[in-house]
C-alpha positions as CSV (number, residue, x, y, z in Angstrom):
1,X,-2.7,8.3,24.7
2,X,-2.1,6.1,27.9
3,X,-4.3,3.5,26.7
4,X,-2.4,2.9,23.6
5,X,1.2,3.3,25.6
6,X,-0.2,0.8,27.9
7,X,-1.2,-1.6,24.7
8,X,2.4,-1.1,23.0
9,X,4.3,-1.6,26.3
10,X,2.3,-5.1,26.7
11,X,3.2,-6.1,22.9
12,X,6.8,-5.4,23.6
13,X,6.5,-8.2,26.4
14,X,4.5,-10.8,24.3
15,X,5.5,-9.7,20.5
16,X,8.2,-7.9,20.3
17,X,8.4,-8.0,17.1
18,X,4.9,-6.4,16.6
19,X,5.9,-4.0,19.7
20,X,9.0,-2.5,17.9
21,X,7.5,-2.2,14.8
22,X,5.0,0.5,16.3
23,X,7.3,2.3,18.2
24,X,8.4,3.5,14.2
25,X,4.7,4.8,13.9
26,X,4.7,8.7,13.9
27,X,1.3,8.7,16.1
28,X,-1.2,11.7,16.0
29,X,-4.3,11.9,17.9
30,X,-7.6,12.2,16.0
31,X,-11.5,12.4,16.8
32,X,-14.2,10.4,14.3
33,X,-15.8,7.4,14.4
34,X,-13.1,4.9,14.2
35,X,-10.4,4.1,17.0
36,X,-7.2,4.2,15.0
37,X,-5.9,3.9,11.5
38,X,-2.4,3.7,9.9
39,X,-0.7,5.0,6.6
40,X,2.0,6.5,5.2
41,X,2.0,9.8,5.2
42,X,4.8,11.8,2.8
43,X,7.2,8.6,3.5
44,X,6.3,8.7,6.9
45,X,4.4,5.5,8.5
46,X,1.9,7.6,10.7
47,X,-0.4,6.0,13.5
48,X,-3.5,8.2,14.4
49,X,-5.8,7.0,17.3
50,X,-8.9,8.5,18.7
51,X,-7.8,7.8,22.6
52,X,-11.2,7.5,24.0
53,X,-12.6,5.2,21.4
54,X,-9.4,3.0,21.7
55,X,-10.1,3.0,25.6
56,X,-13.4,1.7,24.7
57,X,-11.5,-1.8,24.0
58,X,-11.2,-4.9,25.9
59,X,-7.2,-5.5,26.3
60,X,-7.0,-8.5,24.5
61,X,-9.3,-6.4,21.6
62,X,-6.5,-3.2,21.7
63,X,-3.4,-5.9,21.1
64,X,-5.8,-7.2,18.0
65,X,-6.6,-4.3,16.7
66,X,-2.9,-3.2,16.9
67,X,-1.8,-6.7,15.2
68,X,-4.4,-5.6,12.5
69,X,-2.8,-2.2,11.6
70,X,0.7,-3.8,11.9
71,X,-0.5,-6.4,9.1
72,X,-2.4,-3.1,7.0
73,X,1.1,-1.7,6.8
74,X,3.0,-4.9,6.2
75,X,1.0,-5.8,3.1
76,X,1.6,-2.5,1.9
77,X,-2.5,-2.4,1.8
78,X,-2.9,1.8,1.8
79,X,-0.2,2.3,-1.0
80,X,-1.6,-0.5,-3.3
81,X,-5.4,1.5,-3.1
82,X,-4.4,3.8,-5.8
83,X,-7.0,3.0,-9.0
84,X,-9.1,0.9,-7.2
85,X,-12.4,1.2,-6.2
86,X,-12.0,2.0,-2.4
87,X,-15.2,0.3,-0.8
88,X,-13.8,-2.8,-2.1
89,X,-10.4,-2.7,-1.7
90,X,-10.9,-1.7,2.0
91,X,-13.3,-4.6,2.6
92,X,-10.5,-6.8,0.6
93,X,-7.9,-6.0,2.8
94,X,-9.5,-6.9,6.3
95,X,-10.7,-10.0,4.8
96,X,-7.2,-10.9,3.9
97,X,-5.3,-10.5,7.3
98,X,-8.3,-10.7,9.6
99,X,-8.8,-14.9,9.9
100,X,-5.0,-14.6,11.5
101,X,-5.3,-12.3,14.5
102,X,-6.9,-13.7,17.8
103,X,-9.7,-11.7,19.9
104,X,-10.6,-9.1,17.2
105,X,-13.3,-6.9,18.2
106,X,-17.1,-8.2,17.4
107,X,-17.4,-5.9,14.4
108,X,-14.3,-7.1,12.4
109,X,-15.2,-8.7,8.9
110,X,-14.4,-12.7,7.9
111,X,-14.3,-13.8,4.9
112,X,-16.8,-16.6,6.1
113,X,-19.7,-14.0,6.4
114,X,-19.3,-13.5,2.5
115,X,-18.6,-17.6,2.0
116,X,-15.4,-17.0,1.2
117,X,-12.5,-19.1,1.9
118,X,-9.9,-18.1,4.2
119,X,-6.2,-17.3,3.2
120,X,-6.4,-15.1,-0.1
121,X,-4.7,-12.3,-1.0
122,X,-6.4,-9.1,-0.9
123,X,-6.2,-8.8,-4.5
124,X,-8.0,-12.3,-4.9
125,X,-10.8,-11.1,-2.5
126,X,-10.9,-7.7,-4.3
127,X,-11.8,-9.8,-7.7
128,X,-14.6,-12.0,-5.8
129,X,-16.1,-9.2,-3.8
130,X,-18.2,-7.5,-7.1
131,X,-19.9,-10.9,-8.0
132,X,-21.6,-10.4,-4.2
133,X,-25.0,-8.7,-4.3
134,X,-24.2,-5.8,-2.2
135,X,-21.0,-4.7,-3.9
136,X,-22.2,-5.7,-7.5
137,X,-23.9,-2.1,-8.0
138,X,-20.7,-0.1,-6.5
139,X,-18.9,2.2,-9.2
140,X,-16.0,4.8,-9.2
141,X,-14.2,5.7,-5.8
142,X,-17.1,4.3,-3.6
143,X,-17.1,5.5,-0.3
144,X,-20.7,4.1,1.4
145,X,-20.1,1.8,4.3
146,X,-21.1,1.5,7.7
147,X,-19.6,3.5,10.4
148,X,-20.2,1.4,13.9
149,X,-18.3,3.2,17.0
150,X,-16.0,1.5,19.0
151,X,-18.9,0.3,21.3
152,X,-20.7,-1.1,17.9
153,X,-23.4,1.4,17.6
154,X,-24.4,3.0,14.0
155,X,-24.6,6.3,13.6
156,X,-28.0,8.4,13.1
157,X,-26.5,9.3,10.1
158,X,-26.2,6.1,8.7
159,X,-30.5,6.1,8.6
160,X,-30.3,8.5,6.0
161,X,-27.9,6.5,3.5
162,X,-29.2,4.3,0.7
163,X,-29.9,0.7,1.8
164,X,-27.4,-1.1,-0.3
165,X,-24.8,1.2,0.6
166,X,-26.2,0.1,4.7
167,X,-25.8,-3.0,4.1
168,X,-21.9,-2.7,3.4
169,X,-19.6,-3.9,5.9
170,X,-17.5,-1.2,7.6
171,X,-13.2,-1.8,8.1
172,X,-12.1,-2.5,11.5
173,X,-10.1,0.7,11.5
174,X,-10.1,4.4,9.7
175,X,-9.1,3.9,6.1
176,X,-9.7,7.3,5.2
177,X,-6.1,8.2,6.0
178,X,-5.0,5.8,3.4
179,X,-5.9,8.8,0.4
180,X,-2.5,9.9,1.9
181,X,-0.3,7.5,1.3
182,X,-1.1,8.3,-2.5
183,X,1.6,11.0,-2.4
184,X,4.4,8.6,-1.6
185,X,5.3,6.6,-4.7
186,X,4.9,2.7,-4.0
187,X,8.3,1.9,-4.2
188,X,9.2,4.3,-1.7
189,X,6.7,3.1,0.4
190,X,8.0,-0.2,0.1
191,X,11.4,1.0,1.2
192,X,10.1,2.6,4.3
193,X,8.3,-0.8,5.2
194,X,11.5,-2.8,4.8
195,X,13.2,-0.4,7.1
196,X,10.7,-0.8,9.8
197,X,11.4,-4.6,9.3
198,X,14.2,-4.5,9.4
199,X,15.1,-2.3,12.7
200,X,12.3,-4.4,14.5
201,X,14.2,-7.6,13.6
202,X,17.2,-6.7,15.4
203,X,15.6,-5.3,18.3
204,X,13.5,-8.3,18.8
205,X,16.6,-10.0,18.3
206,X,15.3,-11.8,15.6
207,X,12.1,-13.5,17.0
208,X,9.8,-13.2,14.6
209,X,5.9,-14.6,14.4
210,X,5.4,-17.5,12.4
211,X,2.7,-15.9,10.9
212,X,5.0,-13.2,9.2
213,X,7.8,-15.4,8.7
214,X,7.6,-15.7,4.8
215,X,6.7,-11.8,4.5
216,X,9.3,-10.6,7.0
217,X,12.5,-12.6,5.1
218,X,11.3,-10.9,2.0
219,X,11.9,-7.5,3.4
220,X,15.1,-9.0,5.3
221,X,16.9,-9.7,1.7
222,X,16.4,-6.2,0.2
223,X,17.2,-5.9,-3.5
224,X,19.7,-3.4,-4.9
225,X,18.3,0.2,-5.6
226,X,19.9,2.2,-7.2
227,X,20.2,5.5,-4.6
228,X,19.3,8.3,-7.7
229,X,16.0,6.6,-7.7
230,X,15.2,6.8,-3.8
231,X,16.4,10.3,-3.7
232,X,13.8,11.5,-6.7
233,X,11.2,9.7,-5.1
234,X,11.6,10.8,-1.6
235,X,12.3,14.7,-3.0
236,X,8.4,14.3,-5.1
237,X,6.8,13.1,-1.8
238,X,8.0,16.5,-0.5
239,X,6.9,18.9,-2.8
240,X,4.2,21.1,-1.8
241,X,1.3,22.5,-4.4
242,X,1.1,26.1,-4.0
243,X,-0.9,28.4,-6.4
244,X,-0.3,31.0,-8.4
245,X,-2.1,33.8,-11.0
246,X,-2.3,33.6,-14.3
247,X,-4.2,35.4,-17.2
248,X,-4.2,32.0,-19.2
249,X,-7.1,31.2,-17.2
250,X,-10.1,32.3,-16.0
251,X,-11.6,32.9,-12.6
252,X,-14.2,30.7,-11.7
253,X,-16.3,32.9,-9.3
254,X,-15.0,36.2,-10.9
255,X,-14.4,35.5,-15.1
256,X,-12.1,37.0,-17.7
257,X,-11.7,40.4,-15.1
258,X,-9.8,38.5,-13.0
259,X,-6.5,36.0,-13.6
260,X,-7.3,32.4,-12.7
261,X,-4.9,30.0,-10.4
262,X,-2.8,27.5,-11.6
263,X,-1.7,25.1,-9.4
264,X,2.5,25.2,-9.0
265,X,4.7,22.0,-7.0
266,X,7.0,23.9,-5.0
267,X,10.1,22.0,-3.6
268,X,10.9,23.5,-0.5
269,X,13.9,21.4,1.2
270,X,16.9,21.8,3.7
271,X,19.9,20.0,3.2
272,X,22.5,19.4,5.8
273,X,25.7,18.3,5.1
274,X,28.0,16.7,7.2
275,X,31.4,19.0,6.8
276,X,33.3,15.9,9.7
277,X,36.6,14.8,8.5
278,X,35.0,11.2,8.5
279,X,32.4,12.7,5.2
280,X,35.3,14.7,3.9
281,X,35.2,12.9,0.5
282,X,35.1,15.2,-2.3
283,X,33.8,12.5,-4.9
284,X,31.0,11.6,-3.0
285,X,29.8,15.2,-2.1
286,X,30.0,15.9,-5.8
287,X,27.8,13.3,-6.7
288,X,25.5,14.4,-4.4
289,X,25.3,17.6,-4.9
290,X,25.2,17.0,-8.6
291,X,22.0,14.5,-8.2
292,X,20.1,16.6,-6.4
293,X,20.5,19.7,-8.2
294,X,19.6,17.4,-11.8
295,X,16.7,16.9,-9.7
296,X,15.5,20.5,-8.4
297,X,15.9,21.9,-12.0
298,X,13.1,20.4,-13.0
299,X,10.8,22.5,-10.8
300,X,10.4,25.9,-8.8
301,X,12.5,25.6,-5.7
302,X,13.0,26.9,-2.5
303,X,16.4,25.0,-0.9
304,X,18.4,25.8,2.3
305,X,22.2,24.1,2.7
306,X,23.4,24.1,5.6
307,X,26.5,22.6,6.7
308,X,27.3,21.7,9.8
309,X,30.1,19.9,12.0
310,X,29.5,20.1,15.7
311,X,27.3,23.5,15.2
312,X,26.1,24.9,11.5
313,X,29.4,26.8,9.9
314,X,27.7,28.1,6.6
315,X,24.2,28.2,5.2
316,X,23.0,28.6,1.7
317,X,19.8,29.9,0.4
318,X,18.7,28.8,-3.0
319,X,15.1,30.3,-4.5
320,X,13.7,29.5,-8.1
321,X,16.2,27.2,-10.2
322,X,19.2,27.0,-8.5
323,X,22.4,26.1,-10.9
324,X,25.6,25.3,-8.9
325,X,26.1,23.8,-5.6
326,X,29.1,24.5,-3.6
327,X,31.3,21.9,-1.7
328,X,32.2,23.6,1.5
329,X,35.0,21.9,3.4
330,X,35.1,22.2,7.5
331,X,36.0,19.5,10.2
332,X,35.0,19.0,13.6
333,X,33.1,16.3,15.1
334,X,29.5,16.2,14.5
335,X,26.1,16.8,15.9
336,X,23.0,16.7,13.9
337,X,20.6,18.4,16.1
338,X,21.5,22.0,14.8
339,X,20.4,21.4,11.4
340,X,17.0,20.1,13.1
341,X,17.2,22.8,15.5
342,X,17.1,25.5,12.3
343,X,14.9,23.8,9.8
344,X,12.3,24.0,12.7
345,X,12.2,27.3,12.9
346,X,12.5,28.4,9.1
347,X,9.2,30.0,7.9
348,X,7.8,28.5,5.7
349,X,8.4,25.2,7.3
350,X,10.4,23.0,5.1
351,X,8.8,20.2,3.2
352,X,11.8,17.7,4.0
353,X,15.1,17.7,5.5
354,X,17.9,15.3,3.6
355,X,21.1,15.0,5.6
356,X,24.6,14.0,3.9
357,X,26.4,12.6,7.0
358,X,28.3,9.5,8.2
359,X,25.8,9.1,11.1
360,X,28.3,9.3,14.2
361,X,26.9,12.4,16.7
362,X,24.0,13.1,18.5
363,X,20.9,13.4,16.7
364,X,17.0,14.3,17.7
365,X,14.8,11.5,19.3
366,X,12.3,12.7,16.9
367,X,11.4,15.1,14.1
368,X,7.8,16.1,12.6
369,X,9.5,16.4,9.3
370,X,10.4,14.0,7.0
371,X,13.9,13.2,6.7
372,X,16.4,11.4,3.7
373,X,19.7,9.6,6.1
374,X,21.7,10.3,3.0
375,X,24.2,8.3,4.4
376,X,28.2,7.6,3.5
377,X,29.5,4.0,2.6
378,X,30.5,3.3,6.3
379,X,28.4,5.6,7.9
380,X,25.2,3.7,10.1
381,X,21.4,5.3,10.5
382,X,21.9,7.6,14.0
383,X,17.6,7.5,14.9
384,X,15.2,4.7,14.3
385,X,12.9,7.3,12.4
386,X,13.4,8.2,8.6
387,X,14.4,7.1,6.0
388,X,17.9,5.5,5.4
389,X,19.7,5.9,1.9
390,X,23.3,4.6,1.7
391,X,25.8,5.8,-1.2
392,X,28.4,3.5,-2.6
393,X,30.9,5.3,-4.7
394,X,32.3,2.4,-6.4
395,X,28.9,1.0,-7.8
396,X,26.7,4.4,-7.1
397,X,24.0,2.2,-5.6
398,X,22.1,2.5,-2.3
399,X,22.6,-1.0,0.0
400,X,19.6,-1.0,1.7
């Protein structure tokens, strides 16, 4: 992954708006035919890159292609795929934010090679594109495009494909990782976004391009949101599907002899709470606790409590429906890497971690699992990653 520290390290110096923004990117490496791609995965904005493909890259082509999946996430483009047909909406979205981004590699699509005009919104290219000859025929999910390496050669693979579906442009980057931003809920999404924003505006101490001026104010004013909301939707990013048996159905290799599956969301969670004097408030843990067990009644659930000062003092275990929620008081100062520390090693690994704290203590540079800030009215986000909620006990509404 040098290449790509190398490439963030030289956008922090010339953009740093652009260079703190992917510093929020959870990155994983990957090997296909595309150098990188961006989504949200679960409510997590992930970065995957294929490190010898991305090598491949002039400089000036790794900052553009970075700039590109900086503007992918900005406009929201792998959330909003949902319904769509996906050929389109993928060739939409690069010809919406590509005229704007200097030295792009020679593959990247312009809206000119269509005679289109430049400056529409994705959604107003994804309306034109099915009046153009190759896209007019394309139905359902559609999937056939061109697959060019990073060095711009096809694949053999692409000789066997049907001509119109040849003739297809391919995206700049992978899009395939955009199914997975399907499991977050838009507005959650959204959420995540504006936090990104709004962490990379202050870092950059507010020097923002003038490209992104318009979109980055709108995510600087976030609306009120009312906190129940965030928590439901973050909790049904991070329910699992397991399976289970049942006679109701058959099996479809083995018949009526043998009990089908059935598909079964399992919410499998770990919940620290803060017990510091500074969270001590009993109204506030009520409401809490009273949310998000409204919340896990509705399905099978597997939830571990755990709270926690400066080292974890008690731990609950909740299986199936739980039905009360204790409020355990404690004291101390805190440190939030213990609940981390645990929830790591718990098998099966938990879905999600949601922390109740006021922020103050030492906390993880980073976690693999996705993780709620539930945090209190004064508290303040400890990490850059995750997501923030704030409660407000007077109006029960999250601030940003």
């Amino acid at each position: 992954m040098q290449a790509l520290q190398d490439a963030i390290i030289r956008l922090l110096k010339a953009r740093p708006f652009y260079g703190q923004f992917l510093l929020q990117f959870r990155r994983r490496e990957q090997r296909g035919d595309k150098a990188a791609g961006v989504t949200i995965s679960d409510g997590i904005p992930t970065l995957s890159v294929d490190p010898q493909r991305f090598a491949l890259f002039s400089v000036l082509e790794q900052q553009a292609l970075l700039e590109h999946l900086i503007k992918h996430t900005l406009h929201l483009h792998p959330c909003r795929r949902r319904g769509r047909n996906s050929t389109a909406w993928d060739l939409a979205c690069d010809l919406a934010i590509n005229p704007g981004i200097a030295h792009l590699p020679r593959e990247a699509v312009l809206p000119e090679r269509f005679r289109l005009p430049d400056g529409l919104a994705a959604e107003d290219y994804y309306a034109r594109l099915p009046q153009l000859p190759q896209l007019g025929r394309q139905q359902g999910a559609g999937h056939g495009r061109e697959r060019p390496s990073a060095a711009g050669t096809e694949e053999s693979a692409e000789s066997r494909r049907p001509q119109a579906e040849r003739a297809l442009p391919a995206p700049l980057d992978d899009h395939q990782h955009w199914q997975e931003a399907d499991r977050t809920p838009v507005s959650l999404s959204e959420q995540v976004v504006r936090q990104m924003v709004q962490t990379a505006w202050k870092k950059s101490h507010g020097e923002i391009p003038g490209e992104l001026q318009e979109l980055v104010d709108g995510f600087l004013t976030p609306p009120r949101i009312p906190w129940q909301e965030i928590l439901r939707q973050f909790i049904g990013s991070a329910g699992r599907v397991g399976r289970s048996s049942t006679w109701k159905r058959s099996h479809r290799r083995f018949g009526q002899a043998t009990p089908g599956l059935r598909k079964q969301q399992l919410l499998n969670l770990v919940v620290g709470i803060d017990v510091s004097d500074s969270t001590d408030t009993q109204p506030l843990r009520e409401q809490f606790a009273r949310e998000l067990l409204q919340i896990a009644r509705g399905r099978q659930s597997r939830i571990s409590v755990l709270y926690a000062g400066s080292r974890i003092q008690k731990i609950e275990h909740f299986t199936g429906v739980p039905q009360v929620c204790e409020v355990y008081r404690g004291g101390g100062f805190t440190d939030l890497r213990p609940v981390f520390d645990h929830a790591r090693q718990l098998q099966p690994r938990p879905a999600a971690i949601i922390y109740l704290t006021d922020g103050y203590g030492p906390a993880p540079e980073q976690s693999d699992i996705p993780t709620l800030w539930v945090l209190s009215p004064d508290g303040q986000k400890p990490v850059d990653w995750g997501l923030e909620l704030r409660l407000d006990e007077l109006q029960g509404e999250s601030l940003r």
